[in-house]
N, C-alpha and C positions, 0 to 999 in steps of 0.2 A: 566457802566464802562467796557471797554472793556481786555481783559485778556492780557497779554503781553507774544506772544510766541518765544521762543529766542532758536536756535538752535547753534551747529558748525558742519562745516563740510571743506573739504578739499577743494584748489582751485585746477580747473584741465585746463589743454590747449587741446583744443577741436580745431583744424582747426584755429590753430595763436592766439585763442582767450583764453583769461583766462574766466573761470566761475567757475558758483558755481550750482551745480545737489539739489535741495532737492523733498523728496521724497514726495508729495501729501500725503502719508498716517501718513506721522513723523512728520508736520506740514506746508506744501507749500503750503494746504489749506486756512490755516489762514493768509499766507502771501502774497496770491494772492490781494486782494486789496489794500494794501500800496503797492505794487510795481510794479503797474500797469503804462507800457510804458518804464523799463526796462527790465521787464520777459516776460517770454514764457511759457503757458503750453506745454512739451514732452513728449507723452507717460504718464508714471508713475510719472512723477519729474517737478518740477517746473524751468525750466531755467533762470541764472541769469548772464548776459554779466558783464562783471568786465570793463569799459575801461579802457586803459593804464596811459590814465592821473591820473584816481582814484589807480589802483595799484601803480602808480609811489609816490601818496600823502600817502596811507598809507602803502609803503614798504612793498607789498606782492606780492608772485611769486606763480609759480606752485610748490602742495605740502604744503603750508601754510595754517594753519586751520584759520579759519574767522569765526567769531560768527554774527548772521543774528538776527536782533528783529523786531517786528512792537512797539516799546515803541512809547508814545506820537499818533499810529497811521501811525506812518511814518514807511519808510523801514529805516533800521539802519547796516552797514556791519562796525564791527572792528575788525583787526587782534587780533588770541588769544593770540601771545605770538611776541607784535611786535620787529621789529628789530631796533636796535640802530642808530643814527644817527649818521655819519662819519666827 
């Protein structure tokens, strides 16, 4: 059984783009195989493209903390403190 690592961390706009930085040594390690074909290793950090459709589903922007797991194996991204529905 595999350990379930669940981080949060800020979303940032990088060149238009919202992502999410984690750091190889805080746990991007562990998260490099469940999200494989949307990340990127950079450098020290695990890169994670946010697209807009997904930011638009789960109402986050730049500055929003996002909590990251591999539960079940899978990549898993939900807002930590989501925003209300209008």
């Amino acid at each position: 059984m595999e350990e379930v690592m669940s981080l949060e961390g800020p979303v940032l706009k990088v060149n238009g783009e919202l992502l999410v930085l984690i750091p190889l040594e805080a746990g991007g390690l562990e998260l490099i195989d469940c999200s494989r074909g949307i990340s990127e290793v950079q450098g020290e950090s695990l890169k994670i493209v946010i697209p807009e459709w997904l930011a638009g589903m789960l109402r986050i922007e730049e500055g929003d903390l996002i909590c990251v797991s591999n539960t079940d194996g899978k990549f898993h991204t939900v807002p930590s403190n989501p925003r209300p529905v209008h």
